[in-house]
Structure formats: structure tokens, C-alpha cells
Backbone as JSON, one array per atom type, in Angstrom:
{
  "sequence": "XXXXXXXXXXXXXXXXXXXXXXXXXXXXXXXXXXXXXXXXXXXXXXXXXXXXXXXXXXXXXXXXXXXXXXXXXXXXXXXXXXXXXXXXXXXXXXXXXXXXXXXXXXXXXXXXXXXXXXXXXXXXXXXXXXXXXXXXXXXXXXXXXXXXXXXXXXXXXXXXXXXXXXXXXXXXXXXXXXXXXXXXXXXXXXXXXXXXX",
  "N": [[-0.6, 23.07, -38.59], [1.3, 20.83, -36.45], [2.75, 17.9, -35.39], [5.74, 18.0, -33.6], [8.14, 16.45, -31.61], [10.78, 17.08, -31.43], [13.32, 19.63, -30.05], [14.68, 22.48, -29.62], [18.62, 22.66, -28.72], [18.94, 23.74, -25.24], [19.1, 27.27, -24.44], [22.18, 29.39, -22.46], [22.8, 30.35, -19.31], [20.95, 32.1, -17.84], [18.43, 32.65, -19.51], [18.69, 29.52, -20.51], [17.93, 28.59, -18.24], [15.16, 29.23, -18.11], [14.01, 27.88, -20.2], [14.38, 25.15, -19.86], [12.55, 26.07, -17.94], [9.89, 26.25, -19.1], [10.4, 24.95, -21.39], [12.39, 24.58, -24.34], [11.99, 26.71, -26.84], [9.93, 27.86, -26.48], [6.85, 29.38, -27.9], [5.69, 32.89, -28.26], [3.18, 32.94, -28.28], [2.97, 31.0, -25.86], [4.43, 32.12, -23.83], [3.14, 34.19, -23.05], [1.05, 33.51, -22.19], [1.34, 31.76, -20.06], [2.51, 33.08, -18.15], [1.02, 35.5, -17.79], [-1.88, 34.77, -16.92], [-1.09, 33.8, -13.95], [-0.14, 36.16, -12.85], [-2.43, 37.26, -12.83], [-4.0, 35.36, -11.02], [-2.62, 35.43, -8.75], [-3.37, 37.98, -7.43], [-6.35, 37.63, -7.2], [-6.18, 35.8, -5.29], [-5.41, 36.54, -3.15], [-6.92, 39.06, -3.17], [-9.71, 37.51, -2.3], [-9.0, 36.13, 0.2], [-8.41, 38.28, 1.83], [-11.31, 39.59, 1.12], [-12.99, 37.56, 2.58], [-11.66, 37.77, 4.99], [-9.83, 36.42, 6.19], [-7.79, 36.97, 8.27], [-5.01, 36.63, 8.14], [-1.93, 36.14, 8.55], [1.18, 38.15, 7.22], [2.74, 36.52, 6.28], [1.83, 34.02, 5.4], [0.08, 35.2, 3.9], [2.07, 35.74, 1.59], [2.9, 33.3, 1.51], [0.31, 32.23, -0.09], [-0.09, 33.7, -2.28], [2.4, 33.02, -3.38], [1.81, 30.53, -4.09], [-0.65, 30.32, -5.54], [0.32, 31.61, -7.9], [2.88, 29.75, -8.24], [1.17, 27.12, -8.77], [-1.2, 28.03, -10.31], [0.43, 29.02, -12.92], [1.87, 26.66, -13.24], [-0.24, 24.82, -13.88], [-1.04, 25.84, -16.1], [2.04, 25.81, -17.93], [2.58, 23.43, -17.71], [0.93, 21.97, -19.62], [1.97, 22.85, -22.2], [2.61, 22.74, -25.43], [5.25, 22.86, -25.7], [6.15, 22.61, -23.22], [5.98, 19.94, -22.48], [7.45, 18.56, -25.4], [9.49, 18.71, -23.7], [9.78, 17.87, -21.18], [9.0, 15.22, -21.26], [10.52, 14.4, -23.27], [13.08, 12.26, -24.64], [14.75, 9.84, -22.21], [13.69, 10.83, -19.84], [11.88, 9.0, -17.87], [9.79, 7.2, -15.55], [11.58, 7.43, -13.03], [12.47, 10.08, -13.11], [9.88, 11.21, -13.51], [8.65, 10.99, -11.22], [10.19, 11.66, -9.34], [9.49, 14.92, -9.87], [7.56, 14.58, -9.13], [7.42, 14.29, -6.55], [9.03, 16.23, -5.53], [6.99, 18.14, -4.83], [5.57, 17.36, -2.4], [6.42, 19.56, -0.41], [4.89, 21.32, -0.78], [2.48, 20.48, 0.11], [3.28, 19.95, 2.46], [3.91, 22.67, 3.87], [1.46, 23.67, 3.55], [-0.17, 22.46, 5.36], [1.46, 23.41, 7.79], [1.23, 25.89, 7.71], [-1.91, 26.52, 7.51], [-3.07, 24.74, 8.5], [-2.92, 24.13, 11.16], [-0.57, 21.86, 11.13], [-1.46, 19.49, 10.06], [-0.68, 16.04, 10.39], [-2.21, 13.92, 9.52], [-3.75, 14.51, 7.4], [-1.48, 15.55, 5.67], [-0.54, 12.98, 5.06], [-2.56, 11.79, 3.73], [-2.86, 13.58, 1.69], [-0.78, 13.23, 0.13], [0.08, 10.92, -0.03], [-2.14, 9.69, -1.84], [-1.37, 11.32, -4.16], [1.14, 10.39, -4.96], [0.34, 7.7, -5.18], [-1.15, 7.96, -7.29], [0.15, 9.53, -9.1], [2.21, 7.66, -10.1], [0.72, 5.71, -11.11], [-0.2, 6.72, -13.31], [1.7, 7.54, -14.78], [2.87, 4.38, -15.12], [1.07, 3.86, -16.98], [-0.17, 2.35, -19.82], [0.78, 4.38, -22.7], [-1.61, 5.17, -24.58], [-3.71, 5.04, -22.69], [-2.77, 6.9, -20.57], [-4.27, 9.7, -20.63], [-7.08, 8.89, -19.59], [-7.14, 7.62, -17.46], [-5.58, 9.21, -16.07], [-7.03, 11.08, -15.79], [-9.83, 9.91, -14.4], [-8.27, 9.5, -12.23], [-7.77, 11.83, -11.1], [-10.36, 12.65, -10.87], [-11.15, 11.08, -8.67], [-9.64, 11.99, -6.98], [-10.46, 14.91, -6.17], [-12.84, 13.98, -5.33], [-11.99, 13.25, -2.5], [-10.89, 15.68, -1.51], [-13.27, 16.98, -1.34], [-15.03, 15.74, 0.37], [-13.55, 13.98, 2.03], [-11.73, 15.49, 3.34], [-10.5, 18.46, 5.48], [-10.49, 21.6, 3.95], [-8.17, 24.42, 3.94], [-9.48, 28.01, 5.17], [-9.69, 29.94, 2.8], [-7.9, 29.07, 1.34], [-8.88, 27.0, -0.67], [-9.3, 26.55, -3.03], [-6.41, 25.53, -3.52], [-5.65, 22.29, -3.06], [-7.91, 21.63, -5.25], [-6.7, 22.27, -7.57], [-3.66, 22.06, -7.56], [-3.73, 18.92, -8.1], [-4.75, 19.23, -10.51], [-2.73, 20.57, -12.04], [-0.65, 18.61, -11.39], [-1.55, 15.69, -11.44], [-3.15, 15.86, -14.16], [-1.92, 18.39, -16.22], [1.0, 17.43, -16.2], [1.74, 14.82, -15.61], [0.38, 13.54, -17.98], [1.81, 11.74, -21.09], [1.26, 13.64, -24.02], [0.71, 14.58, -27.59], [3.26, 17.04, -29.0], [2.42, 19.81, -30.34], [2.93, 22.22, -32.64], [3.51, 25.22, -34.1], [2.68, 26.04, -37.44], [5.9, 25.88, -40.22], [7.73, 26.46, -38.0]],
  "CA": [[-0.28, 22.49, -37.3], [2.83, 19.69, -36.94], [3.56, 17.2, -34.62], [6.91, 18.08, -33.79], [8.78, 16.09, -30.77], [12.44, 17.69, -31.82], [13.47, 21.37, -29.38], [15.93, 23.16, -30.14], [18.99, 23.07, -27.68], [18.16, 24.48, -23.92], [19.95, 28.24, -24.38], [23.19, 29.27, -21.91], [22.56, 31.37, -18.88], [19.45, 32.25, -17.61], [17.9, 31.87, -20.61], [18.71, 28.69, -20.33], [17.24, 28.25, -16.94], [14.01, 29.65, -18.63], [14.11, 26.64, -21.4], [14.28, 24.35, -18.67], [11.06, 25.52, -17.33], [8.81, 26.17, -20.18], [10.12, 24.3, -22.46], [12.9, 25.09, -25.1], [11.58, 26.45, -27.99], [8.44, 28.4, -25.88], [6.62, 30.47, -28.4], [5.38, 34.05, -27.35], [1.53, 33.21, -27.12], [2.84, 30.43, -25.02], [4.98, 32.53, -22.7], [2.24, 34.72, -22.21], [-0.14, 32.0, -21.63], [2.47, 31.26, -18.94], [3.32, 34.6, -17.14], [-0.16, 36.84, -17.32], [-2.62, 34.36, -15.8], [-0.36, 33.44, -12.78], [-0.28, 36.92, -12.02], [-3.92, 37.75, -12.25], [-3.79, 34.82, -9.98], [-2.23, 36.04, -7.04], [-4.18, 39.28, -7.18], [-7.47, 37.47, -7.01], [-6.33, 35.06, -4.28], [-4.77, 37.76, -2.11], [-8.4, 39.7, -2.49], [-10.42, 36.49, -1.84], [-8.81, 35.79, 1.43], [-9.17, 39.53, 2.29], [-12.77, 39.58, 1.12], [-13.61, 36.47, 3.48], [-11.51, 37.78, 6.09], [-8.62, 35.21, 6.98], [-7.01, 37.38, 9.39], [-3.72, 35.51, 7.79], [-0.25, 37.03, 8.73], [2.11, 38.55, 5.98], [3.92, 34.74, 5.64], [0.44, 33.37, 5.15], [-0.23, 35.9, 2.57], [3.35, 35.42, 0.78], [2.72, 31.96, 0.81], [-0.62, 32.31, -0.81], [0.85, 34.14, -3.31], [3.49, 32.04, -4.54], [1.17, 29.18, -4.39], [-1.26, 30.76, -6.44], [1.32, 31.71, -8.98], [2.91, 28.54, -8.98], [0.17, 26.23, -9.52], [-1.24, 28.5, -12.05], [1.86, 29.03, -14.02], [2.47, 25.06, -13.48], [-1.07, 23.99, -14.73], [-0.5, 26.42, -17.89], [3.58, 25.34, -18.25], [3.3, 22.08, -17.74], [0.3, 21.56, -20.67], [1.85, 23.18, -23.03], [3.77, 21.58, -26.36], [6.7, 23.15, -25.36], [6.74, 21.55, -21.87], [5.18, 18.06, -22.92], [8.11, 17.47, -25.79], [10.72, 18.84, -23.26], [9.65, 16.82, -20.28], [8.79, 13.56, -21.81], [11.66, 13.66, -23.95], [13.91, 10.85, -24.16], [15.5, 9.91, -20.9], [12.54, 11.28, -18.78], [11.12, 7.97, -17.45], [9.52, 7.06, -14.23], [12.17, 7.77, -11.93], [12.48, 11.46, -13.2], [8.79, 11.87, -13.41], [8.07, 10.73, -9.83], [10.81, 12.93, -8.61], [9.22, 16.02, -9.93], [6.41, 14.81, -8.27], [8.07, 14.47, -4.86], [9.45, 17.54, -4.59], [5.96, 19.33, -4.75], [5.51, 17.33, -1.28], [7.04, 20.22, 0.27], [3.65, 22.47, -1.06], [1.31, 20.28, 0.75], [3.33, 20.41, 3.88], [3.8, 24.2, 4.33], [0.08, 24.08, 3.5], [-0.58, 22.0, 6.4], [1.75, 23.75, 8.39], [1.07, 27.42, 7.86], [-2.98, 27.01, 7.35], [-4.41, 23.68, 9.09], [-2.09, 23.97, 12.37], [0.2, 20.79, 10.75], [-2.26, 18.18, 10.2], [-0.4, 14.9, 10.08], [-3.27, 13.23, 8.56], [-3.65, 15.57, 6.11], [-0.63, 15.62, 4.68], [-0.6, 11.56, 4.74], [-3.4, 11.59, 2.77], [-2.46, 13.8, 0.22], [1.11, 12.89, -0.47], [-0.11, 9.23, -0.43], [-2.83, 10.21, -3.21], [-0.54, 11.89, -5.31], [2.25, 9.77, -5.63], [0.37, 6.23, -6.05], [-1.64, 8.25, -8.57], [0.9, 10.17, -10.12], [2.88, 5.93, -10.45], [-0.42, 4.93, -11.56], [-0.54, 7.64, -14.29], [3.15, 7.58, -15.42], [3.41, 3.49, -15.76], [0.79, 2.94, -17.79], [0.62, 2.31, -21.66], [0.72, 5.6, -23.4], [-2.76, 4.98, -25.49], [-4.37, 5.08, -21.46], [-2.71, 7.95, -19.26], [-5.02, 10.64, -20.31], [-8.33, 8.58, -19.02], [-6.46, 7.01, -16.34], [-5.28, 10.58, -15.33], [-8.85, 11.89, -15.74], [-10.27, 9.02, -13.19], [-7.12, 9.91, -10.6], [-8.49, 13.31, -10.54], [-11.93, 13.2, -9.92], [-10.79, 10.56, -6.83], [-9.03, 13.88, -5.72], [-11.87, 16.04, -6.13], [-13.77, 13.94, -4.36], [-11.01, 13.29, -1.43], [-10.64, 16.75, -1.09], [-14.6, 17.67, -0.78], [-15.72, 14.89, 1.45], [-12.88, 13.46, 3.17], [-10.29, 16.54, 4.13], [-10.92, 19.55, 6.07], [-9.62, 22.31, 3.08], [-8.11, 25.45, 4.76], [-10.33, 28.88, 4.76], [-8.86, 31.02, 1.75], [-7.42, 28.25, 0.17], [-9.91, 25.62, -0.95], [-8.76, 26.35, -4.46], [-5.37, 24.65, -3.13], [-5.66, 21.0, -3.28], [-8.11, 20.87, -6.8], [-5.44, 23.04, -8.93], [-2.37, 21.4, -7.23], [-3.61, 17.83, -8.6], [-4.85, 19.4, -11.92], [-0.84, 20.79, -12.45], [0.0, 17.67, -11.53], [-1.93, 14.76, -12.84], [-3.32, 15.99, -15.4], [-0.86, 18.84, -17.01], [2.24, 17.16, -16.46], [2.21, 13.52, -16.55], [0.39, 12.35, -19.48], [2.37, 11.97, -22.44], [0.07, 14.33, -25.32], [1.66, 15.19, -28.93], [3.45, 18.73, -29.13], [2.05, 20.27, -31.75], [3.69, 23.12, -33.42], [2.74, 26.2, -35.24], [3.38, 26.04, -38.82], [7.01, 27.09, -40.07], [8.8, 26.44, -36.97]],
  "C": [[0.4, 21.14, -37.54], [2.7, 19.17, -35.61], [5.02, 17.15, -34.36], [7.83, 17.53, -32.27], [10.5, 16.61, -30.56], [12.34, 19.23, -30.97], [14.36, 21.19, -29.49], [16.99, 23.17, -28.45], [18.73, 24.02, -26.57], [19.48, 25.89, -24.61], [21.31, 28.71, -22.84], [22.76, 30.31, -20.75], [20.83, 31.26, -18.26], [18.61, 31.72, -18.16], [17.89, 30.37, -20.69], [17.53, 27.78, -19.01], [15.8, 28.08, -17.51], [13.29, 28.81, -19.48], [13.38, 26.1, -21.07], [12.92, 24.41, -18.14], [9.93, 25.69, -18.04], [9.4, 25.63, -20.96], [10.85, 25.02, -23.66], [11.76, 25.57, -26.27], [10.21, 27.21, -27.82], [8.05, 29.13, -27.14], [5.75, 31.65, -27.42], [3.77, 34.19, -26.69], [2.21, 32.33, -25.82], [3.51, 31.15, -23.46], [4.0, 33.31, -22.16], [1.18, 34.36, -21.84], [0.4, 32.04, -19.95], [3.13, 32.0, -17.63], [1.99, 35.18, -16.74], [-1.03, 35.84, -16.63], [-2.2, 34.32, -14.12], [-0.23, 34.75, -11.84], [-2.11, 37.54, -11.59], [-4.32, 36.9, -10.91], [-3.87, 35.25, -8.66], [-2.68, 36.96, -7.21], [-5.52, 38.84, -6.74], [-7.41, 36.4, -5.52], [-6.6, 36.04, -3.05], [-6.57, 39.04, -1.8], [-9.18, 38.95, -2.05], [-10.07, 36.9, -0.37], [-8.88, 37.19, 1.94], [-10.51, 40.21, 2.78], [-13.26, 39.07, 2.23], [-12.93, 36.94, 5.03], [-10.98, 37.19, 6.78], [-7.38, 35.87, 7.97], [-5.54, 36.83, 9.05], [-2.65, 36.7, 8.18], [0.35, 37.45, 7.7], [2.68, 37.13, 5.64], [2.74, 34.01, 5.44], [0.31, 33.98, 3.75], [1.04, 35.79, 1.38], [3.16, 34.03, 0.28], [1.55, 31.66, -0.33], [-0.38, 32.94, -2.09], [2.06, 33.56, -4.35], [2.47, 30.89, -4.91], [0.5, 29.53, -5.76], [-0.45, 31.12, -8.33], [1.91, 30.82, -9.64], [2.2, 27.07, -9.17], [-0.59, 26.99, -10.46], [-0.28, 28.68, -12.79], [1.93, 27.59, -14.13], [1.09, 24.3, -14.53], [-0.53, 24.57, -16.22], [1.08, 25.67, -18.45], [3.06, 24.52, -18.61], [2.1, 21.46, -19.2], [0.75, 22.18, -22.01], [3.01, 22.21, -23.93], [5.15, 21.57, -26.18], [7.51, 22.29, -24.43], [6.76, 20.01, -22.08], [6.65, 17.94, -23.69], [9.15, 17.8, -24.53], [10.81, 17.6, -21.7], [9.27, 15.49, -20.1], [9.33, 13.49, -23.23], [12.42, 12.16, -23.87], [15.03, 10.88, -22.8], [14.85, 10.04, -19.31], [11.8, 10.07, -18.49], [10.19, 8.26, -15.73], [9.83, 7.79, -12.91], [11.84, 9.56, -12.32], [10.84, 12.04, -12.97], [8.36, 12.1, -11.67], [9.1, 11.88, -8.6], [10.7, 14.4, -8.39], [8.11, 15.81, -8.87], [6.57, 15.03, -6.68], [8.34, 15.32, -4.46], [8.21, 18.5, -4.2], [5.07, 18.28, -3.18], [5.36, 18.0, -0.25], [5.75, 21.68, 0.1], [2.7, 22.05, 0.03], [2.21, 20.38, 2.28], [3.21, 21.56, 4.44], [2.38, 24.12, 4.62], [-1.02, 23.87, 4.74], [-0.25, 22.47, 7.42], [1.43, 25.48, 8.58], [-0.96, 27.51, 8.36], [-4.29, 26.0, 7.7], [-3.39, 23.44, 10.61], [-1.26, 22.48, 12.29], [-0.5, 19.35, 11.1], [-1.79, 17.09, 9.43], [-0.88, 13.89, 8.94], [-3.4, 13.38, 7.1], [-2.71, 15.62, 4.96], [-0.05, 14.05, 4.16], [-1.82, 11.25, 3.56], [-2.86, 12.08, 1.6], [-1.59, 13.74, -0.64], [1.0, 11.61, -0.99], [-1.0, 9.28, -1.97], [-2.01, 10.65, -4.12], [0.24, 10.91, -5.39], [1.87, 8.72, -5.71], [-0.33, 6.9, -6.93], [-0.96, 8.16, -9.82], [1.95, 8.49, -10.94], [1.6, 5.36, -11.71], [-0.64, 5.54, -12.89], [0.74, 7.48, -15.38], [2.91, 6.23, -15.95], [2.51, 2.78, -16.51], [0.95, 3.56, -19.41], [-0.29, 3.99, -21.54], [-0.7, 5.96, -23.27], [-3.94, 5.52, -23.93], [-4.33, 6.18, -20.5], [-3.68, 8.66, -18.82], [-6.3, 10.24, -19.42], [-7.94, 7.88, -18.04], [-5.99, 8.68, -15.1], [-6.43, 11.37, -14.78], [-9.64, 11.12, -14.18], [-9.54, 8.93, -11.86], [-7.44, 11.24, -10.13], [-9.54, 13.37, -9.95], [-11.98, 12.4, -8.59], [-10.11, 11.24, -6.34], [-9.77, 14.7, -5.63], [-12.7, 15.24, -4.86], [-13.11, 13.43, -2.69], [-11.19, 14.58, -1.12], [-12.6, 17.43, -0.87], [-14.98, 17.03, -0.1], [-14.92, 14.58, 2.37], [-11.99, 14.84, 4.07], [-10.75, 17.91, 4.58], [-9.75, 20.61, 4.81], [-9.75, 23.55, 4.04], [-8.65, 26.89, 4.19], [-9.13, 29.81, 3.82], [-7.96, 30.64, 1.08], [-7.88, 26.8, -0.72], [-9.55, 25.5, -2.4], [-7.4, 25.24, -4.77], [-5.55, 23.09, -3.99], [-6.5, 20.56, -5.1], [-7.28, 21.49, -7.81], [-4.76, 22.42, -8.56], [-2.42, 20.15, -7.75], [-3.96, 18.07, -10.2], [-3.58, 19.78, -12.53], [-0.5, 19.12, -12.51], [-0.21, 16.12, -12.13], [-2.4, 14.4, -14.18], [-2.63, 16.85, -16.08], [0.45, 17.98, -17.61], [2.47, 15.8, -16.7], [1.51, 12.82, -17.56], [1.1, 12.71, -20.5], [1.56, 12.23, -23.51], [1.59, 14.78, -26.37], [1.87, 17.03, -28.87], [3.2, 19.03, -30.53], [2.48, 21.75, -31.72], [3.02, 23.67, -34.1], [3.33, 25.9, -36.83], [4.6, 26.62, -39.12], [8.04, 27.14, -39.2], [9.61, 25.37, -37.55]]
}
């Protein structure tokens, strides 16, 4: 096992695209790290909310479905060595980090809008939480993120069990969506490499 920060050019094409989101250079446990949970995923959500009985519409259930998929696929991606050297490469600062984080804005609103009848509040809270976290996580020294990241989480755990009404058949929602995001993706951890590569 190697510390290896160096990936191999992103590939042309699709492939390329594919680089981009795992991480040039993916190896094959990691892709299937990366693909088979995400779907067991959405199979177990999609029976949950069945089980319990959420009466949800087909665009309820679609949504639940992607969600499920992509916050599991994102916690797995975004921890792996592949993703880590590719997304805290050189160049990837602040601004870029906080931008990934922004766009996943657009999760907690649907979420509010499809499955808490668009609770204002709701989505003030958790947008606000995430992004002074995710600041709070990104600008400090290196040597700190991970236990800095660790202590931004469990003040989302416990936001999300005491303070926020979580919606029926998705309570899983909100503590995976901050585990993808403050803890997978922004601390900077060493990619370590199989031997040989």
C-alpha cells in the first residue's frame, strides 16, 4: 500500500465523464464499491416506504430513488482514494469545494418540496448547516478537518433528531446527505494505492 496523489489523465468521451466522477484511475473493487451498494439502496428504500405505507405518488417514489442512489453512491465515491486525490487535487480550493456543496442545495429543496409540503424553515436550516459547516470543514488546517468534520456531523445528527420534523420514508435523508457531504468529501485523507499501480 502507497500513498500516491498523481491520476492518470481524465479519459475522452464518456469515459471521461466517468473519471470525473469517481475519480481517474478508479480501480474495479472501487467501482464496484461504487455501483452495487447504491443499487441495493434504492431497492430497500422503495420497500421501506412501501412497508410503512407512504401512500407517495410515482414522482415521490422516483425521487426516493435517485436520492437513495445518489447519496449512497456519493458517500462511497466521494471516500474513496480515487475521488479524494482527484477532488483535492491541485486547483480544488475553497471556492470549488463550496460550489459542489451548493449545488446539492437543490436535494434538500425538492425534499422539502415533494415530502414536507415546502417547509421554508426547513430548508433554512439545513442549507445554513451545511454550508457554514461544510466552510468550517474546508478552511481549516489540514492536520484538523477530519475531527472538525466529525464534530459538524454529530451537530447534524443532532439537528436533524431534535430540532427538524424528518419526512415519513425518508428519515434516512438528512443523516446520509451530511455523511456524503461532510465527512466523505471534504476532508483532505491520503489516497492510498494498491501496490503496482
Amino acid at each position: 500500500m502507497a500513498i500516491n496523489w498523481n491520476y492518470p489523465k481524465p479519459r475522452k468521451g464518456m469515459a471521461g465523464a466517468i473519471d470525473k466522477l469517481f475519480g481517474p484511475g478508479a480501480t474495479c473493487a472501487e467501482v464496484r464499491l461504487q455501483t452495487i451498494p447504491p443499487v441495493i439502496a434504492v431497492i430497500v428504500s422503495l420497500l421501506y416506504a412501501a412497508w410503512i405505507d407512504t401512500g407517495w405518488s410515482l414522482v415521490q417514489q422516483v425521487i426516493c430513488a435517485f436520492l437513495a442512489f445518489d447519496i449512497t453512491g456519493g458517500i462511497i465515491t466521494n471516500s474513496t482514494s480515487s475521488a479524494k486525490r482527484w477532488f483535492h487535487r491541485d486547483g480544488q480550493g475553497i471556492k470549488q469545494h463550496m460550489t459542489f456543496i451548493s449545488v446539492h442545495l437543490v436535494h434538500l429543496i425538492v425534499v422539502s418540496w415533494l415530502f414536507l409540503s415546502f417547509d421554508l424553515t426547513w430548508i433554512a436550516v439545513t442549507s445554513g448547516y451545511m454550508l457554514v459547516a461544510a466552510y468550517l470543514i474546508i478552511s481549516s488546517a489540514l492536520y484538523l478537518q477530519r475531527s472538525i468534520a466529525m464534530i459538524l456531523y454529530v451537530g447534524s445528527l443532532l439537528i436533524t433528531l431534535y430540532a427538524l420534523e424528518q419526512p415519513t420514508g425518508l428519515e434516512w435523508f438528512l443523516p446520509m446527505f451530511y455523511i456524503k457531504l461532510l465527512l466523505s468529501h471534504l476532508p483532505k485523507e491520503e489516497p492510498y494505492r494498491p501496490l503496482g499501480e
